[in-house]
N, C-alpha and C positions, 0 to 999 in steps of 0.2 A: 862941435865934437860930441858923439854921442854916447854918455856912459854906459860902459855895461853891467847891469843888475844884478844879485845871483841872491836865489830865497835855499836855506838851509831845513831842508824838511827834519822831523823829529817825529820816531813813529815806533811805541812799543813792538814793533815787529822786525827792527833793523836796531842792531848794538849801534851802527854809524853811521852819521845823520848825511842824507843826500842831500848833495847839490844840483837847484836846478838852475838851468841858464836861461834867463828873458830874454824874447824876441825884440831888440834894442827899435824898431819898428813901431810897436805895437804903444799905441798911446795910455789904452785901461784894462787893466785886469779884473777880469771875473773868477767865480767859484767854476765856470765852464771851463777856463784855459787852463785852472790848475788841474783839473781832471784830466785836461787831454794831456797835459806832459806827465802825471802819477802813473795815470791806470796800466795804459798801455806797454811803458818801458817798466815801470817799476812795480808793475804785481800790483798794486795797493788797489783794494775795493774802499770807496769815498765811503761807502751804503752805511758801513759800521762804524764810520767814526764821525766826529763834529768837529770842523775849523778853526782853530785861529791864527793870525798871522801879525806878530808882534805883538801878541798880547791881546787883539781885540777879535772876537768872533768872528766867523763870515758864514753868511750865508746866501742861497740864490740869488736876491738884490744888491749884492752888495757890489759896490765898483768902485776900484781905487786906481787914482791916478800913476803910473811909473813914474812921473816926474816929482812924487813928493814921498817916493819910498826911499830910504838912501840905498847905498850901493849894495849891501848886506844884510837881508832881513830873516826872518826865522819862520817858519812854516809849524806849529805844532801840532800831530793828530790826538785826540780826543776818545778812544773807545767811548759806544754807546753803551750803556748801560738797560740790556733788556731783560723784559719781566716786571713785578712788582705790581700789578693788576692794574684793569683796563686799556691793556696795549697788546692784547694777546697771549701775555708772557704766562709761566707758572705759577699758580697758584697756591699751591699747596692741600689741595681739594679733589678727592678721589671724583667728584663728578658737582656739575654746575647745581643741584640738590645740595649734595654736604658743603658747598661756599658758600650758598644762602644762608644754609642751618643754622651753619657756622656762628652768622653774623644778628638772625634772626632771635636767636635768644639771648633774653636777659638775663644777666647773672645776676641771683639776688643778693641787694646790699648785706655787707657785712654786720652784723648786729653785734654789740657791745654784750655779752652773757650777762655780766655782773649788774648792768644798765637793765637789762629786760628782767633778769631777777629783783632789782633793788624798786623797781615799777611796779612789778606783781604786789609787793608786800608797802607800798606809799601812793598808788594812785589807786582810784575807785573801777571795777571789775567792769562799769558798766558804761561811766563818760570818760575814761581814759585822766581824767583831774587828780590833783593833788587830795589826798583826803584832807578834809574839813569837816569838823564838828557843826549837828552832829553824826556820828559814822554809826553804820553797823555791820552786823555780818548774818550771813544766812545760814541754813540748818547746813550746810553742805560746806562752811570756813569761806566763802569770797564775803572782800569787803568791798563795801559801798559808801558814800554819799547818801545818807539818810534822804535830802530834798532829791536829788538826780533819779533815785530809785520810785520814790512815790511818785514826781512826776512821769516817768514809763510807767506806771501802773495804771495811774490815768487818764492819761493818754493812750493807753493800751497798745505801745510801742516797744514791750519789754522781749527784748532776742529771745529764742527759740531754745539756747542753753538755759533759761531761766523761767522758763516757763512752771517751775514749779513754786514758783512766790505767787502766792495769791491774794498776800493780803499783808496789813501789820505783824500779825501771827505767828506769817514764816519765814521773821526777821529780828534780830536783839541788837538792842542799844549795847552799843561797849564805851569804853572809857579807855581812853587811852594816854599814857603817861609819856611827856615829850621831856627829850631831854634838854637836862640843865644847860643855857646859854646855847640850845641849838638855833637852828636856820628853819624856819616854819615858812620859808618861801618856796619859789619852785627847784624840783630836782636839777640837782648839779654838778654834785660828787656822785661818782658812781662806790665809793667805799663806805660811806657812813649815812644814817640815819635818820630820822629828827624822834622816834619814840624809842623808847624802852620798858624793861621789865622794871615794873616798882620795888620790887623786891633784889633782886640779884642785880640787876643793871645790864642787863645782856639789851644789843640794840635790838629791835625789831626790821630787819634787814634778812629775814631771809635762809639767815644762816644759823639758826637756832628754831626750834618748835615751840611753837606759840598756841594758849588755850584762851579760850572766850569763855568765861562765865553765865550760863544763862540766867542764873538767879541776880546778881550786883551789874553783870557786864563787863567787869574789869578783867583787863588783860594781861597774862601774866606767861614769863618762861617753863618748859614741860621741868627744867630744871628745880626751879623755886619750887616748884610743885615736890617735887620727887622728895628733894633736901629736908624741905621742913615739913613734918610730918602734921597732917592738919585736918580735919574733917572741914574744916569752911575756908571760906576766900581769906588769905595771908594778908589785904587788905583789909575793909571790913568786917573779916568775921560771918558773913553770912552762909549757912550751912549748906554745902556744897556736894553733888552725888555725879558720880564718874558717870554719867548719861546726861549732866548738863555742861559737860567740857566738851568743848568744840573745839576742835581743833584748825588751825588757821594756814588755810593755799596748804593742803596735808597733800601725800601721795597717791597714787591712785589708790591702793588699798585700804589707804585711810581713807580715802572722799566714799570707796566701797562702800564700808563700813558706815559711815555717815547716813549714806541714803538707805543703806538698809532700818539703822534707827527709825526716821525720818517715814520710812512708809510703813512702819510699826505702828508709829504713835498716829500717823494718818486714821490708818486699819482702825485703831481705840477707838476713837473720834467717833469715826463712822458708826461706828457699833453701839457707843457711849448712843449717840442722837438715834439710832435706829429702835431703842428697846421696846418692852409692850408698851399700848398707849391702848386707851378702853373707849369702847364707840360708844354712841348714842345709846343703845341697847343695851350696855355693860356688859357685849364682846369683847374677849381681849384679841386684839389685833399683834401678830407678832412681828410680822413684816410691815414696818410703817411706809416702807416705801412703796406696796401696793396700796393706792389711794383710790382709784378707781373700781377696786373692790371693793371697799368700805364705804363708796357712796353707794355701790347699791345696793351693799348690805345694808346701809342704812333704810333706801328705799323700798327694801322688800323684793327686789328681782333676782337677787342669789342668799343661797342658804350656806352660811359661816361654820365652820365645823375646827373647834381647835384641839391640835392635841400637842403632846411632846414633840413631833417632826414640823411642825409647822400650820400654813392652813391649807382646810383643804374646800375647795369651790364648789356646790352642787349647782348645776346650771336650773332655770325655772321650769316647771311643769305644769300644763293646765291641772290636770291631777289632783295637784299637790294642794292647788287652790278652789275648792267646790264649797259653792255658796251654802247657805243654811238651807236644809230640805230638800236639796238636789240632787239628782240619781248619779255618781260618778261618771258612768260609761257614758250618761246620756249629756251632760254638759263637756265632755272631754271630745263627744264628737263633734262639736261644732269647732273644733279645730283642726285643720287637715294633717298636726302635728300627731293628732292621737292614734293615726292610723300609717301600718306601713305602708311604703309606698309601690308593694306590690297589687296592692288589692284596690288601686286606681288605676284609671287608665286616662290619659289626656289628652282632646282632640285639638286640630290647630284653633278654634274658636272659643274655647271653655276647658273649664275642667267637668270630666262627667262625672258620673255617681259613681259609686259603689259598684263595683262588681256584682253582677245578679239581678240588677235591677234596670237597667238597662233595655 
């Protein structure tokens, strides 16, 4: 006796679920034979949905025996789910350009403020390290690593922002005051400090204006300063003038300001080393930086002339130099300089005479 099957379809597109009836004949079912009893009577396109039947997926190879389905099985359709990219679907990208773009930039990591500020004013400007004594800071308020800085200098590796350290000279030692029971290891809290003001106790964090001493070094709040009225360092005592306060990681208009000092006292310097210096001859020389006129002033091939504007260079003339008991005209012609050069004439072989003579 041959039982008869029946698979109960279930299909977002029907409130109620069809029955279909098996060919009580047909030994195995495929995903072919449900198509041919769906498509045709019941409208249903296979294309947009995915199979399963009692729970378990079907696909093109699959084949299931009638004799191990029971009498009553369930059919359920699946919508495909299309789009979502790589399958043709929408993107959300006015054209295959702006999907690249899209995807092709990097968004830059989010930076912690307080973290890149509290780094500005406790790591060194120039190896990214923790400061470590001894530290300094330059005419311009960045600090350094005393050793990190000398060796770029040596090395002749020092960035292109710094290029105006040239030496010991255009850098001061500071001192700096760590506070009581802090953490002198690496950054960790991005809220607190390991230095502060000796004076007031404000941290050295950033969040207060901080001056460098050029004369002692030590570091202290714009506070402490303002508060206690003092001609010298609050620390030491040593006598202090508002062009050796430096100010520390300052604003742009303070750093302005800074480098305007800074190629002030350059300017001196230069001027300091340029003054008169007196030659051989006890010329005074007012431009020491022309050297090559002072050696031949020394020499005797140019004639030194000084006044209040500076100097001034006579270049040499046979003339000027005629031996003892010599006729001028007649030792100045044996230089073709004493003569213009209209009143010669030059063949390609020589130069000839004199006009007239000829």
């Amino acid at each position: 006796m041959q039982i008869r099957r029946q698979i109960f379809v279930k299909s977002p597109h029907h409130q109620q679920s069809i029955a279909l009836q098996l060919d009580p004949t047909q030994s195995i079912l495929t995903l072919s034979n449900l198509t041919s009893l769906l498509e045709p009577s019941h409208r249903i396109s296979l294309s947009a949905f995915t199979l399963s039947l009692d729970g378990k997926p079907l696909n093109v190879s699959t084949r299931i025996k009638l004799s191990t389905l029971p009498p009553v099985s369930t059919l359920t359709l699946h919508p495909r789910l299309l789009g979502g990219g790589g399958d043709g679907g929408a993107t959300g990208a006015e054209s295959r350009d702006c999907y690249l773009k899209m995807y092709a930039e990097k968004k830059p990591d989010k930076v912690d403020p307080n973290e890149q500020r509290l780094s500005k004013w406790l790591n060194c400007a120039l190896s990214n390290e923790p400061l470590a004594e001894p530290c300094v800071v330059d005419l311009l308020g960045n600090l350094f690593n005393k050793e990190a800085l000398v060796n770029a200098l040596l090395t002749k590796k020092l960035p292109k922002q710094f290029n105006y350290i040239k030496g010991l000279k255009d850098m001061v030692n500071i001192r700096l005051t760590h506070v009581a029971g802090g953490d002198d290891g690496v950054l960790g809290d991005t809220t607190s400090s390991r230095f502060q003001c000796p004076v007031s106790g404000l941290e050295f964090n950033g969040k207060y204006k901080f001056f460098a001493l050029r004369g002692c070094g030590h570091v202290m709040s714009a506070k402490a300063l303002k508060e206690v009225k003092s001609s010298g360092c609050l620390v030491c005592h040593v006598e202090v003038k508002d062009c050796d306060k430096i100010v520390i990681n300052g604003t742009e208009e303070e750093v302005k300001l800074l480098r305007e000092r800074m190629e002030e006292e350059k300017a001196k310097v230069r001027e300091k080393k340029g003054g008169s210096k007196k030659g051989k001859n006890g010329v005074a020389v007012v431009d020491a930086g022309v050297k090559v006129v002072k050696r031949q002033m020394d020499d005797g091939n140019v004639n030194v002339n000084v006044n209040g504007n500076g100097v001034s260079v006579k270049k040499f003339k046979a003339g000027d130099a005629v031996p003892v008991n010599a006729t001028k005209e007649v030792y100045a012609s044996l230089f073709t300089s004493s003569k213009k050069k209209s009143d010669f004439r030059e063949t390609y072989s020589c130069r000839s005479l004199p006009l007239g003579r000829n």
